[in-house]
Legacy VTK file of the C-alpha trace (Angstrom):
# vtk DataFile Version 3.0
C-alpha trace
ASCII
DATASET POLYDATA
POINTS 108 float
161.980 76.903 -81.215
162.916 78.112 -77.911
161.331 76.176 -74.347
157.331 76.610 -74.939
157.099 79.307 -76.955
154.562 78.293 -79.843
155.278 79.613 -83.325
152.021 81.312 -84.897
151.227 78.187 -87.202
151.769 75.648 -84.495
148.756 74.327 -82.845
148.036 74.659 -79.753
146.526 72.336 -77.394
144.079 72.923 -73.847
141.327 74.600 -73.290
140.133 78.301 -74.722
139.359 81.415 -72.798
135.928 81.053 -70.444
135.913 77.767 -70.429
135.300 76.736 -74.027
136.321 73.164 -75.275
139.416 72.770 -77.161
140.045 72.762 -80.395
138.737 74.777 -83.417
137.002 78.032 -81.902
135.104 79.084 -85.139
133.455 75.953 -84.241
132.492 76.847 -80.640
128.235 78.010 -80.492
127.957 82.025 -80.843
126.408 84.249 -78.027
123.499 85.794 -80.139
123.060 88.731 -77.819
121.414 91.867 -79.918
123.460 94.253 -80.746
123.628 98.102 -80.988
123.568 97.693 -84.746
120.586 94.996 -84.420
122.322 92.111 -85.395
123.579 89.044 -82.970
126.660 88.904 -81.472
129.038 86.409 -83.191
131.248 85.921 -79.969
132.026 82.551 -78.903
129.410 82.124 -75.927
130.319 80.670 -72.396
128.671 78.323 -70.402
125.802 80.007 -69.834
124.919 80.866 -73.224
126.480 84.388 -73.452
129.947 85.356 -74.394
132.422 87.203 -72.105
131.225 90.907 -73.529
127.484 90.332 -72.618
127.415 87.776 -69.646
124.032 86.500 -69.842
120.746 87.556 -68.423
120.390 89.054 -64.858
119.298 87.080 -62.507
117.982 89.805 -60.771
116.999 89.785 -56.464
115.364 86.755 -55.410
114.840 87.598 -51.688
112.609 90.594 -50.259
115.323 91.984 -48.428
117.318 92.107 -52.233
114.406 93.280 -53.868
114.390 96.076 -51.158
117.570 96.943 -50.660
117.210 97.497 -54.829
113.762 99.721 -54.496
115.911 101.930 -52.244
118.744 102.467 -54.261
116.748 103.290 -57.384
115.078 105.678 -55.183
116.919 108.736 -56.145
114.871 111.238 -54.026
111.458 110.247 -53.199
109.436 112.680 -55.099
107.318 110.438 -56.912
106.192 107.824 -54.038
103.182 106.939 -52.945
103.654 109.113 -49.410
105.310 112.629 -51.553
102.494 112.368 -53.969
99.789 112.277 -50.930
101.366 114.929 -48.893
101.282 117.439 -52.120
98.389 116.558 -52.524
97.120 117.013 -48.740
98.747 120.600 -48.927
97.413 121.848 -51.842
93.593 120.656 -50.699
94.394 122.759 -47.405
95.667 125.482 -49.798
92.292 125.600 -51.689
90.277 125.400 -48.254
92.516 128.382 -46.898
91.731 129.991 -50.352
87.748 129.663 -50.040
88.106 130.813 -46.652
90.077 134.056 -47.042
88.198 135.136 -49.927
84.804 134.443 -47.549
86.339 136.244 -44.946
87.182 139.526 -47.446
84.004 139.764 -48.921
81.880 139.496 -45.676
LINES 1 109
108 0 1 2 3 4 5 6 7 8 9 10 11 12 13 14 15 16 17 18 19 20 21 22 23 24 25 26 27 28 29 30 31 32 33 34 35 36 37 38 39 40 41 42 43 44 45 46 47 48 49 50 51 52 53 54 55 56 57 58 59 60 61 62 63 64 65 66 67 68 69 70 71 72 73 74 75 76 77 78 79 80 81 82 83 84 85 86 87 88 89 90 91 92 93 94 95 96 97 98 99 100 101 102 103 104 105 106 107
């Protein structure tokens, strides 16, 4: 054997990928995360519970400014708010008023 070079039956000593203990890694606690065919993930998890493919839950924004600065980006062109949805609807009642009107004005 050649400087450190480990054969593939030697064992190898320090610590596994994402921080996992040493030693055996069938042994290491799975991830669980759901997947795409329904059943749990059987990757060896990380500290926080999920393994390097699926990361864990979201923490999501915690400050208003993040939660914001999120509401705007989803935003993808206003159509639907609360201040779109009022101004169609402010139009079309002036539409039907203008409506009523002209069709008073015609008949008279």
């Amino acid at each position: 054997m050649k400087g450190n070079r480990a054969t593939p039956h030697t064992r190898r000593y320090g610590w596994l990928k994402n921080n996992n203990p040493p030693g055996d890694f069938t042994k290491a606690p799975r991830c669980g995360a759901k997947t795409r065919r329904g059943t749990p993930c059987c990757g060896p998890a990380m500290a926080n519970g999920r393994c390097r493919l699926h990361g864990g839950p979201s923490t999501g924004a915690r400050t208003s400014e993040g939660i914001e600065r999120i509401r705007r980006a989803a935003t993808k062109h206003g159509w639907f708010t609360r201040e779109r949805r009022d101004e169609r609807e402010q139009v079309r009642r002036l539409m039907r008023e203008f409506r009523k009107l002209l069709h008073e004005t015609v008949i008279e």
